[in-house]
PAPA-753322 format. One record per residue (C-alpha): residue number from 1; residue in one letter; x, y, z. Coordinates in steps of 0.05 Angstrom, whole numbers, plus 5000, padded with zeros to 4 digits. Each point is the difference from the previous one (the first is absolute). Layout:
BEGIN
NUM|a|X|Y|Z
...
***
This chain:
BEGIN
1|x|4799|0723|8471
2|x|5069|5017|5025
3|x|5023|4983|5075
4|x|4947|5024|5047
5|x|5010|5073|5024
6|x|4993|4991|5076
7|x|4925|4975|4991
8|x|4977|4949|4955
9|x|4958|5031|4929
10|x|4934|5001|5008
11|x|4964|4962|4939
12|x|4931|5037|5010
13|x|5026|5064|5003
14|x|5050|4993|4942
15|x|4942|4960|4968
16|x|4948|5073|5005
17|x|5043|5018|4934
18|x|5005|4930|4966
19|x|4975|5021|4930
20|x|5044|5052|4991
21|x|5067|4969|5029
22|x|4983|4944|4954
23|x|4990|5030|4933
24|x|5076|5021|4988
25|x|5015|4926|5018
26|x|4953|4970|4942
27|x|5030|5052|4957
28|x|5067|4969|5016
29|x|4975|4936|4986
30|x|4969|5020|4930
31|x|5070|5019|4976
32|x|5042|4940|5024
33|x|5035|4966|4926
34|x|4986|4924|4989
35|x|5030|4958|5066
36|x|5032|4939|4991
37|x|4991|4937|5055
38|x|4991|5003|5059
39|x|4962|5022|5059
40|x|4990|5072|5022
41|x|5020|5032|5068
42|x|4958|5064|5034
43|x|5056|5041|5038
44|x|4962|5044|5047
45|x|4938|4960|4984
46|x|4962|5043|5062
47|x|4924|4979|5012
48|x|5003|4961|4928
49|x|4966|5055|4953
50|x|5045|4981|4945
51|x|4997|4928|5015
52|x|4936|4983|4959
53|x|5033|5034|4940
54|x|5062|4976|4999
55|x|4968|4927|5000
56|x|4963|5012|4941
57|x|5072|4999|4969
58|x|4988|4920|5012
59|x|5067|4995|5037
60|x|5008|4979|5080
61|x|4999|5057|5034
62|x|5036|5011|5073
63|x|4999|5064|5041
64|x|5050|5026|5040
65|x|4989|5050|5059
66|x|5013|5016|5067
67|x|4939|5016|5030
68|x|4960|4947|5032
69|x|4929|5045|5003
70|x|5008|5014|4922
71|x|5027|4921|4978
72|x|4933|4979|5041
73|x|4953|5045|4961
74|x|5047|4971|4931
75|x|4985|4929|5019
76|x|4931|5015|4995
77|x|5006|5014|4929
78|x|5011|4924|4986
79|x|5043|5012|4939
80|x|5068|5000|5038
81|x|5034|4919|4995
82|x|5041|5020|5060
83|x|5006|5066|5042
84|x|5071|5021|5046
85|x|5008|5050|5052
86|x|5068|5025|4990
87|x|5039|5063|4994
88|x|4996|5002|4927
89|x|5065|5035|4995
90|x|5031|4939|5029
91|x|4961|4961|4944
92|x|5041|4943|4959
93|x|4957|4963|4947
94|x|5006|4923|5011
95|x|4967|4950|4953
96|x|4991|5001|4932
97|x|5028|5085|4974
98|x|4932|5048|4993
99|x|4982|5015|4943
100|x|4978|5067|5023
101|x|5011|5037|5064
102|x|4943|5055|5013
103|x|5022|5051|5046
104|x|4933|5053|5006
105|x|5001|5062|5037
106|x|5065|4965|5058
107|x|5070|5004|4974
108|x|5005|5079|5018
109|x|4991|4973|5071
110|x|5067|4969|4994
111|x|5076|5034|5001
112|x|5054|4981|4953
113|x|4960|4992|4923
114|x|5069|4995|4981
115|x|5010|4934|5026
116|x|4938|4978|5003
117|x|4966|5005|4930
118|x|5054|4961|4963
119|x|5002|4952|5065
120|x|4927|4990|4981
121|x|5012|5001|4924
122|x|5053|4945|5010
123|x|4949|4951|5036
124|x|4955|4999|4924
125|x|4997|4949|4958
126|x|5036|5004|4930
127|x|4950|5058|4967
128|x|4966|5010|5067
129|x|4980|5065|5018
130|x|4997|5044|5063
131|x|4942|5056|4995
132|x|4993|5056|5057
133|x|4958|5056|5017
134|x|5020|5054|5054
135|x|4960|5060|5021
136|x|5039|5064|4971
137|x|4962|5050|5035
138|x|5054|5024|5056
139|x|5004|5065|4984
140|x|4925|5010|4988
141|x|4978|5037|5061
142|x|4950|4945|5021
143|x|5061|4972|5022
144|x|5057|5055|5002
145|x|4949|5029|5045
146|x|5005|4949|5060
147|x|5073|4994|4989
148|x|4999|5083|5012
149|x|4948|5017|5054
150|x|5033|4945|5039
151|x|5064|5027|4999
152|x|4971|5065|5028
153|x|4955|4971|5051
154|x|5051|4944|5029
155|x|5069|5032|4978
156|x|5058|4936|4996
157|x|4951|4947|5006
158|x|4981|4976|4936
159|x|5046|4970|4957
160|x|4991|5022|4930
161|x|5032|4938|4974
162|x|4971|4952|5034
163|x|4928|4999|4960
164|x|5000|4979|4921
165|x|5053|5017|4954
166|x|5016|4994|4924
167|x|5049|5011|4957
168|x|4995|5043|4942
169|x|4979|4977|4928
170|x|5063|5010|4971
171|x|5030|4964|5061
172|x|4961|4934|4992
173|x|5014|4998|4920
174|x|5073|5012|5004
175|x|4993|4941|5057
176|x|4953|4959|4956
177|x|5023|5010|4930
178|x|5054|4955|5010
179|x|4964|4937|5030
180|x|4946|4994|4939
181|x|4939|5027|4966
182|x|4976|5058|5033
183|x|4941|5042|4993
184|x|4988|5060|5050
185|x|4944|5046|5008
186|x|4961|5033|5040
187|x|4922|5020|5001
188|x|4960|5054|5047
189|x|4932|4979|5030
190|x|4947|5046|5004
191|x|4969|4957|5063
192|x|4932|5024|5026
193|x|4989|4995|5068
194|x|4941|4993|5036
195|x|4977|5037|5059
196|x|5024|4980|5067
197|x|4962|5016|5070
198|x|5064|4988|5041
199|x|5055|5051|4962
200|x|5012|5022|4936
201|x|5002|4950|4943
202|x|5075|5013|4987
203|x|5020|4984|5068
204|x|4963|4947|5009
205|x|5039|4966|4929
206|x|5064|5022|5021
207|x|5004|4987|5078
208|x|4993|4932|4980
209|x|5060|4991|4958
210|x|5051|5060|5004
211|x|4990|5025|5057
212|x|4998|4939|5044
213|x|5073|5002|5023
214|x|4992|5070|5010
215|x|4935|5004|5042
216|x|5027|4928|5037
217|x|5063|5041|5021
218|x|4945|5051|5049
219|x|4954|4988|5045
220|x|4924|5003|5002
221|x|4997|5078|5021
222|x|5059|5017|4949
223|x|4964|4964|4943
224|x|4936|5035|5016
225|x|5043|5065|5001
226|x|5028|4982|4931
227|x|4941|4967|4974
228|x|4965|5071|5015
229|x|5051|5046|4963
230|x|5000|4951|4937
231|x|4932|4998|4991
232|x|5004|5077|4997
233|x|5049|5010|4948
234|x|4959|4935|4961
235|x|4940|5044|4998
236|x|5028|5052|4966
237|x|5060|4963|4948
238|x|4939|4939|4985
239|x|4935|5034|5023
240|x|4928|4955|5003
241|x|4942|5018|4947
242|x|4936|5005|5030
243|x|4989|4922|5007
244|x|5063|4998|5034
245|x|5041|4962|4952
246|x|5066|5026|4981
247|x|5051|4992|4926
248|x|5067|4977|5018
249|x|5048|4996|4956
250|x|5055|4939|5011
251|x|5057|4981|4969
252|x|5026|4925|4988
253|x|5075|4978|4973
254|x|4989|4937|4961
255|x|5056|4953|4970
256|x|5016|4929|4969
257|x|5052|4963|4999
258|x|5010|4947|4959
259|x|5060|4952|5003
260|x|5038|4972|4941
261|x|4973|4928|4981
***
């Protein structure tokens, strides 16, 4: 995970929607090209969901992240040879160059791609590669919508930059084309979500991740006065069937890199 936004990330809560936040990262993993030597480093590693994946690639594996709640729950895994709290934008890879760098579902919390993609790319070993996923889903209204409702409620004090950003496709593969091999793509989940007692499904998935800087930037009566007015429009743009579970459709931006032997 990315710097902490004013509170630290809370592992179980993030955790209530582990299988689905971790099947775009296996499906990154199933389309990385042969590695060569070398160990493998988990940018963003979070509470470690990808960790036991990534080690059946048979490399050393070390995670990266800035929160201390989520590198406790990823030391748990037991698959990590060393774990660092850092700001992972600030990360520099020492030892032996990775093999592969796995960035799932963090990069669009950090500014300046420009810069910091080919910083990352030029860390690889010869034919290493760098593979990332990022949400795409901003201007789906399960997130357009906080982004919206918030400006009307609280006029001037949300920043609309301040939460995750991309760039677009063509953006990243006029940026990329010229460091390597590069395959981009992207895929939409149909995710089923179960019923929740305590809001509606699609809040409760995106509160956790989008709409933390936005909800941290209020306080408890203005969230509750936000929370309200999201959940309304929710129930009508992703209603519940009669069990209560509800089809959302989200979007993922996939690419690798891979760097010249």
């Amino acid at each position: 995970m990315a710097t902490s936004l004013h509170t630290d990330w809370d592992p179980g809560t993030y955790s209530r929607f582990r299988g689905l936040r971790l099947r775009p990262a296996l499906d990154l993993l199933r389309a990385l090209p042969p590695l060569p030597e070398g160990p493998v480093v988990d940018l963003g590693c979070g509470n470690g969901a990808a960790g036991p994946a990534l080690a059946t690639l048979g490399r050393t594996v070390t995670g990266i992240d800035a929160s201390p709640a989520m590198l406790g729950e990823a030391r748990e895994t037991g698959v990590y040879a060393s774990l660092h709290q850092m700001d992972i934008a600030a990360w520099t890879s020492e030892g032996p160059a990775p093999a592969l760098i796995f960035c799932n579902a963090v990069l669009h919390w950090l500014p300046h791609h420009e810069v910091l993609i080919p910083r990352l790319a030029a860390m690889l070993a010869p034919g290493g590669t760098l593979a990332v996923q990022v949400p795409h889903q901003n201007n789906a209204p399960s997130h357009r919508v906080w982004l919206s409702l918030a400006d009307e409620l609280f006029p001037g004090r949300i920043d609309p930059d301040q939460g995750p950003a991309v760039l677009r496709p063509a953006e990243y593969h006029r940026l990329l084309t010229p460091l390597g091999a590069l395959s981009l793509w992207e895929t939409e989940y149909y995710q089923q979500l179960d019923a929740c007692a305590d809001g509606h499904p699609v809040r409760r998935f995106t509160e956790t991740t989008f709409a933390r800087p936005i909800l941290a930037a209020l306080d408890d009566d203005e969230q509750t006065r936000l929370i309200a007015a999201y959940e309304a429009v929710m129930d009508k743009v992703y209603p519940a069937g009669a069990d209560g579970t509800v089809l959302f459709p989200f979007r993922r931006m996939f690419f690798t890199l891979t760097v010249p032997a």
